[in-house]
N, C-alpha and C positions, 0 to 999 in steps of 0.2 A: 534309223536316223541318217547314216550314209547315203541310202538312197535320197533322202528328203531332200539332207543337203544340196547333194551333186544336180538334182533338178532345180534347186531353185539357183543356185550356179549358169545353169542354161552354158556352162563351156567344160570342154576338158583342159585339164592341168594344164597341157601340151599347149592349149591354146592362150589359155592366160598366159604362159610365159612370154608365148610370140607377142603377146597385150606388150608385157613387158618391155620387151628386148624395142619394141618400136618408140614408148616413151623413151628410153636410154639414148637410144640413138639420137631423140629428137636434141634431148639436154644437153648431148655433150656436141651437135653442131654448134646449139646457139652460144653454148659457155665458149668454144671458140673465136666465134665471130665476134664474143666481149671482150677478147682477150684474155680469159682465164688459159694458164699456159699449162700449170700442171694441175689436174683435179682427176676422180675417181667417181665412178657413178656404177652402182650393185642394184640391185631387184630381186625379188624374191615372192611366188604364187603359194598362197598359205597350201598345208597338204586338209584334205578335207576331217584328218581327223584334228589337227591341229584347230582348224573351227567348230569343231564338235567341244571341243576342250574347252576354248577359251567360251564359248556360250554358254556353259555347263559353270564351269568358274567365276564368272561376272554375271552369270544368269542376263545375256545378254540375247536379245532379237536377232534374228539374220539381218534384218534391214538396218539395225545399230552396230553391226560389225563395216568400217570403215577401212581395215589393213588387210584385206581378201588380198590383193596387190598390190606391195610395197615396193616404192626403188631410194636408197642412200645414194645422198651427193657428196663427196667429200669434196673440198676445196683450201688453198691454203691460209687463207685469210678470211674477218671477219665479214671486212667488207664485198669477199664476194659470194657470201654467204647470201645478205640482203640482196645480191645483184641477182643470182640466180633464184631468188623466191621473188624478184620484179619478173625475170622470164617464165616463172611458173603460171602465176599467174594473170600474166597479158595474154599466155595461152591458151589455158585453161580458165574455168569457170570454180572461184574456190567452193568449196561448202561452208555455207553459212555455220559459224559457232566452233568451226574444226580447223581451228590456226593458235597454233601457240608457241609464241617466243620465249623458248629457255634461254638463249642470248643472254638477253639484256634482262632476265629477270630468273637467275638459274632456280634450278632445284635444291631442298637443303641438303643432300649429296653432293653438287656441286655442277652435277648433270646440265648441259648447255648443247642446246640443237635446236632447229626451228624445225617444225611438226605445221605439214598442211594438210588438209585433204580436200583434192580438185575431181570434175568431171569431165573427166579424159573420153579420147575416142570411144565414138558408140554411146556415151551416157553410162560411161563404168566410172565408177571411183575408183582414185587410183591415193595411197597416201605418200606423202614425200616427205625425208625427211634429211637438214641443209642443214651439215655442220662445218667445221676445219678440223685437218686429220688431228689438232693434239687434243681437239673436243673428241674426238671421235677415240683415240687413243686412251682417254681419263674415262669414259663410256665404259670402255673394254677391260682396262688394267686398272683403275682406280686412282690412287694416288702412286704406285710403283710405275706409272707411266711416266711419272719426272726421270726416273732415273733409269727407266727403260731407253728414252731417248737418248743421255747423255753414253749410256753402254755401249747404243747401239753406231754410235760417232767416231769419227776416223780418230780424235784426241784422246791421249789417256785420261780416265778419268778420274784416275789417282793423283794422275802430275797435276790436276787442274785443282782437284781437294786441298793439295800441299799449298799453292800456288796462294788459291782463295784464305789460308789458314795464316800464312805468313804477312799477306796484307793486312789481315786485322790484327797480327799481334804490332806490325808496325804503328796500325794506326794506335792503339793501344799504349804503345810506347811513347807515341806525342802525347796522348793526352794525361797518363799519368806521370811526366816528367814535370807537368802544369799544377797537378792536385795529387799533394801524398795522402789523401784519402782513398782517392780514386782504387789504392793498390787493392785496399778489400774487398771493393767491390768484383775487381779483376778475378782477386779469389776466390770467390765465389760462384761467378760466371763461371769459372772452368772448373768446380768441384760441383753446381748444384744442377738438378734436373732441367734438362734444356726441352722448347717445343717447337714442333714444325707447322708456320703458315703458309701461304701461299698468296700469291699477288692474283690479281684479277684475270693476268696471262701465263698462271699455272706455273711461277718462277716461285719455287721454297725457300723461305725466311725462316732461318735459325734464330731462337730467340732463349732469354732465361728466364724458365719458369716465372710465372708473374707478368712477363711481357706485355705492355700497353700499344695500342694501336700506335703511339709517339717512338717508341720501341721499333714498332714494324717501319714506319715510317722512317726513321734513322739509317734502318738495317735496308731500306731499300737504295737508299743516296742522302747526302747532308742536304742540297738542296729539298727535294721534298719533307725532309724533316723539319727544317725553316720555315718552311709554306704552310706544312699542316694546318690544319683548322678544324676538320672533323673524320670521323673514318666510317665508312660501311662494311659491317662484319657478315658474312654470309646474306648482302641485298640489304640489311636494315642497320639504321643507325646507329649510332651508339657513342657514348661519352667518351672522352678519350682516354680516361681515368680507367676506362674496363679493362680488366684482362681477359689477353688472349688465349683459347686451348686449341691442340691440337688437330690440327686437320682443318679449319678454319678459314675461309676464304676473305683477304683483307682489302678492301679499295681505300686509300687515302682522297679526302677532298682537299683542296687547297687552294690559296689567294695568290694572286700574280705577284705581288708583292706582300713584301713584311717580313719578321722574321717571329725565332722560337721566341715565347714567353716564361719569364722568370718562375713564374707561380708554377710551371708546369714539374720545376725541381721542390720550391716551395710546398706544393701538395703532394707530391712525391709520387706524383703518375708517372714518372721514369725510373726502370729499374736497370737497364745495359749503361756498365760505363762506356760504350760509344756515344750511345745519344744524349747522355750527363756531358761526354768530354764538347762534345758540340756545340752544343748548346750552351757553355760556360765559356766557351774559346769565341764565340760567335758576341754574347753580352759586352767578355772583355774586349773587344776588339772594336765595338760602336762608342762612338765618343753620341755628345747630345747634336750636334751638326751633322752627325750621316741620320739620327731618328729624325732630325727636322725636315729634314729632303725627305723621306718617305712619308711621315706624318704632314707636311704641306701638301704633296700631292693629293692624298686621300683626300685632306679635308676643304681643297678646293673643289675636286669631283663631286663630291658628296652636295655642298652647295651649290656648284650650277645647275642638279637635278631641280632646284628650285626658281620660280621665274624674280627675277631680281627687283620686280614690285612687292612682293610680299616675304622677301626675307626677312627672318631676323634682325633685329642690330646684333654686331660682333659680340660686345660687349654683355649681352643681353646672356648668349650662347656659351662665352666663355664663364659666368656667373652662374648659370645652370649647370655645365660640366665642374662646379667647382674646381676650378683652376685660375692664376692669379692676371693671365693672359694670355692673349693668341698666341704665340709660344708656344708658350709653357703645355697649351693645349695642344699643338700638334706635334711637338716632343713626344706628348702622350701615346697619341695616335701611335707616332711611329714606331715606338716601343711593344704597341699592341696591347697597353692597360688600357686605351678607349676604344673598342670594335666601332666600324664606320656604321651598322645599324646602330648603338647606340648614338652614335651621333646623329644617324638620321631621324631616328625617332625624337631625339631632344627638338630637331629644329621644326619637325612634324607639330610636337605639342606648345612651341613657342608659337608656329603662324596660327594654331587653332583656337588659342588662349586669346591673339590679337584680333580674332577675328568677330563679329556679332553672331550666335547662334541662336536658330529659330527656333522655337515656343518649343517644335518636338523632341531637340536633340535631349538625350539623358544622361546624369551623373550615374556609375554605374552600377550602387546600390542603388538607384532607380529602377536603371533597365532590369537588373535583376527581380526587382517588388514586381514590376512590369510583366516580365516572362513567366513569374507565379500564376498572375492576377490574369493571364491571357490562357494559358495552361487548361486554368479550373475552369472558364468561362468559352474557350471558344473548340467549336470539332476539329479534330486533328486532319481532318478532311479539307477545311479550307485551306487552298493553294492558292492563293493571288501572286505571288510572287516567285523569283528564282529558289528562293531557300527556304527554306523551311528551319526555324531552331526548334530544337527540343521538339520537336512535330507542330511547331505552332506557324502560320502564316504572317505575314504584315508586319514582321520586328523589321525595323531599321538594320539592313547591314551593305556590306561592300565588299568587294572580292580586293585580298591582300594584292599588291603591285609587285609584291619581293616574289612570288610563285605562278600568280597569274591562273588560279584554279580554274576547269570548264567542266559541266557534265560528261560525267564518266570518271573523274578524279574521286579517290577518295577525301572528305574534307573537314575540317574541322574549326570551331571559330573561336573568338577571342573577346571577349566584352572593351570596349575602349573606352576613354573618355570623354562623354558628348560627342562619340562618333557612329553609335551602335554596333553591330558586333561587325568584327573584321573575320573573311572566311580565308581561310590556308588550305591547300592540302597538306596531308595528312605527310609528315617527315621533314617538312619547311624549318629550315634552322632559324630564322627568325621568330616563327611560332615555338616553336622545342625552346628557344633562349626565353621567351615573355611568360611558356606556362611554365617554367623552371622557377622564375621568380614571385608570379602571379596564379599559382593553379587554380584559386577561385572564381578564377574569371574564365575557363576554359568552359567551354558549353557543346552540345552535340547538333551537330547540323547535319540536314541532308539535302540532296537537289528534289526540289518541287517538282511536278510535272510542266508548270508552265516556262521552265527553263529552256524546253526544247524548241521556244517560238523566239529566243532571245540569242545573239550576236555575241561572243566571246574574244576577247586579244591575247595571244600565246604568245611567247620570245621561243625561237628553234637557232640554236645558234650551230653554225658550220664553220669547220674549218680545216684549209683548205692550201694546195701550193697556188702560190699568187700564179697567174697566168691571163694575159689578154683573154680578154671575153665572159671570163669566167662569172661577174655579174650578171652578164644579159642571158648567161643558160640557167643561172639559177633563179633569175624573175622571169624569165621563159617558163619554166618547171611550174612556179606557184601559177602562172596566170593557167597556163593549161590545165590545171588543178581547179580550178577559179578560187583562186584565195587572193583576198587582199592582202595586199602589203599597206600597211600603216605606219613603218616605223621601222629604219632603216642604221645599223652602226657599225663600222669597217675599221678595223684595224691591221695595219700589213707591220710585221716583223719578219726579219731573218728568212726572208722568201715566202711567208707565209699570210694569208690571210684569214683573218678573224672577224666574221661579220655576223651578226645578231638581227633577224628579221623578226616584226613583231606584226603576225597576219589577224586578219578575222576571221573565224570557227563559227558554225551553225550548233546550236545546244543539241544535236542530234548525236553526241557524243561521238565524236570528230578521232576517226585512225591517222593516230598519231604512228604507229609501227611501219604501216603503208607508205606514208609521205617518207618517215625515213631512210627507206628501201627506196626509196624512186631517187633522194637526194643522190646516195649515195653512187646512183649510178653515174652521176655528174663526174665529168673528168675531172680530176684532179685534186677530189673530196678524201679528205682523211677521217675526218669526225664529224657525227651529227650527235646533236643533244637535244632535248628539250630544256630552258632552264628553269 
């Protein structure tokens, strides 16, 4: 087996490494000339029993062994994680199927690295693998890597324990001076079993037993507790009434505006009397004139999404939301007991109600008799269209506008009224809110094959330090990409811009990870997203 090995190798050890050492060298000019100032770049030539092992163990092929040659990047930030996998491969040739973003989609360990494997000098694979040392750090030590670094820091980090201990019991002391209820709760938090989260950038959230994402969200800043709207627990959604366990990795989603919700003590998804005191300090402190100023804004945005020929009347809207008037209805809003999808969907089903629908459109115990009656009668083969329900071809539907699904998304649809089904991908908080109330109407969709002859519209929103030019390099970027831009929205705060590009996609299931690797390279890019 040695022998077999080492000949189909066709090099010795000595010389794979020299393979090596000349990728390294190559990475760390070009990571210069980007500007990366501090980074780390290792390699490593597997020893030949070590590939006897792992074939033997994965009962793998010599030709499916793709780490004969590995080199680690370390870098200090994410985004230049993305930057130096744009330098990998404009250099290299990636292999098709051998790229994986643990980034932005980690492991349920909590493991985050980007994994390529390219064809380097000579036509050898070579695999790379692009983290930041505290990725790289939680890799190595686990979760004792939070506190490995604060150990390993010029500050004490006992003065800093104290320091951390005594701000909350001040903050504690406001809030229970406010609510002599509050005190039991108090007592509780410090006699009953406490758990440890973590934020998205590996920063540990003490919480009490029981701890709701509303919880986490508190214990991260009051601000984001205010904003809250949903949380993602280890990459997947979740209510925010869940509780949190140990070891747990927590991302808060959140609205630019608005603030906490009454109901959220009402149902009793919060258990730290911090984010009880906040959120009671926060109620009392809004008279109905600051909810009017927030709920006016929403609910004029919400309505200029509509062209001003086929609005609603007011009156019509505010009848529908049961409320007594415009007011009173955006009081509402701004309170946060009417979500601005609920209000869009009201004004959605007021223009469609006004409107004449043709002989096809279906009432949605229709459509459903319908998807029976198509089911039993037509082959799951026929693909005429983008989507396929239930395996069936030719249902009436339409891709949701709140997620903007394309091939390659996983998706799922929504039966409507006299609209046919509406498709979402698959985690869309507007879909999750409508089968929360509606699950009979939830149906399974998948992409047809004739998707991939069909035009797609995406929202990628960047953001970004405001800076001259900075427009013309990131419409520079899509055209050299050739992506159409359709649809254009910029927003500048506090030095910063916020612009939302909404391009055209080929159904050829369109790398979305790619483009935001390229964004990123743009000067003065902080964040890219899909929305």
């Amino acid at each position: 087996q040695y022998k077999r090995i080492a000949k189909l190798l066709d090099e010795t050890r000595q010389e794979r490494l020299d393979y090596i050492e000349n990728i390294k060298g190559f990475l760390a000019s070009q990571m210069e000339e980007s500007g990366i100032q501090d980074f780390q770049v290792s390699g490593r030539a597997k020893h030949i029993y070590s590939i006897w092992k792992k074939m033997r163990k994965k009962n793998y092929d010599f030709d499916n062994l793709y780490d004969i040659r590995a080199v680690r990047v370390l870098v200090p930030e994410i985004r230049d994680c993305y930057t130096v996998l744009g330098i990998v491969h404009t250099k290299y040739s990636p292999v098709p199927g051998e790229f994986d973003d643990y980034i932005s989609n980690p492991k349920p360990n909590n493991y985050q690295s980007l994994h390529t494997c390219v064809i380097g000098p000579e036509n050898r694979v070579v695999e790379i693998q692009i983290r930041t040392f505290a990725m790289h750090d939680h890799a190595e030590y686990g979760v004792a890597a939070h506190w490995r670094y604060k150990e390993g820091g010029e500050n004490n980090p006992q003065f800093e324990e104290k320091i951390a201990w005594i701000r909350q019991i001040l903050d504690w002391r406001d809030e229970l001076s406010e609510r002599k209820d509050l005190t039991d709760i108090f007592k509780n938090e410090i006699f009953s079993d406490t758990i440890y989260v973590m934020t998205p950038n590996g920063k540990v959230i003490t919480l009490p037993n029981g701890g709701t994402p509303i919880d986490f969200a508190y214990g991260v800043h009051s601000a984001i507790g205010h904003r809250c709207r949903g949380a993602k627990v280890d990459g997947q959604i979740v209510p925010l009434s869940t509780p949190l366990k140990n070891g747990q990795r927590v991302e808060i989603l959140t609205i630019k505006n608005g603030g906490p919700s009454i109901n959220w003590l009402h149902e009793g998804w919060v258990k730290s009397s911090k984010a009880i005191g906040h959120i009671r300090r926060y109620i009392r402190d809004l008279n109905n004139e600051d909810f009017l100023e927030t709920g006016k804004e929403v609910y004029e945005r919400e309505l200029a999404k509509f062209p001003s020929s086929i609005r609603p009347k007011v009156d019509d809207i505010v009848s529908k939301m049961n409320h007594t008037n415009e007011k009173d209805l955006q009081i509402s809003i701004g309170k946060g007991d009417v979500m601005p999808a609920t209000l869009r969907d009201v004004i959605e089903k007021l223009i469609h109600a006004a409107t004449p629908q043709p002989k096809e459109d279906l009432t949605a115990v229709e459509l459903e008799k319908r998807l029976q009656e198509r089911k039993d009668k037509l082959k799951p083969q026929a693909k005429s269209g983008s989507i396929l329900v239930d395996g069936v071809s030719g249902i009436v539907s339409n891709f949701a506008k709140c997620c903007k699904p394309i091939p390659g998304d996983n998706v799922v649809g929504f039966i409507t009224q006299g609209n046919g089904i509406a498709v979402h991908r698959v985690g869309c908080q507007d879909f999750n809110r409508q089968a929360k109330l509606h699950p009979h109407k939830v149906v399974s969709v998948e992409w047809a094959s004739a998707a991939k002859n069909s035009t797609f519209s995406a929202d990628i929103e960047v953001i970004a330090n405001d800076r001259h030019g900075l427009l013309r390099d990131l419409t520079d970027l899509f055209a050299s990409e050739k992506l159409h831009i359709v649809g254009l929205r910029t927003v500048c705060r506090n030095n910063k811009a916020i612009m939302t590009f909404t391009i055209q996609v080929s159904g050829n299931e369109f790398n979305f990870t790619w483009l935001i690797a390229k964004i990123f390279n743009v000067n003065g890019v902080i964040e890219v997203l899909r929305k």
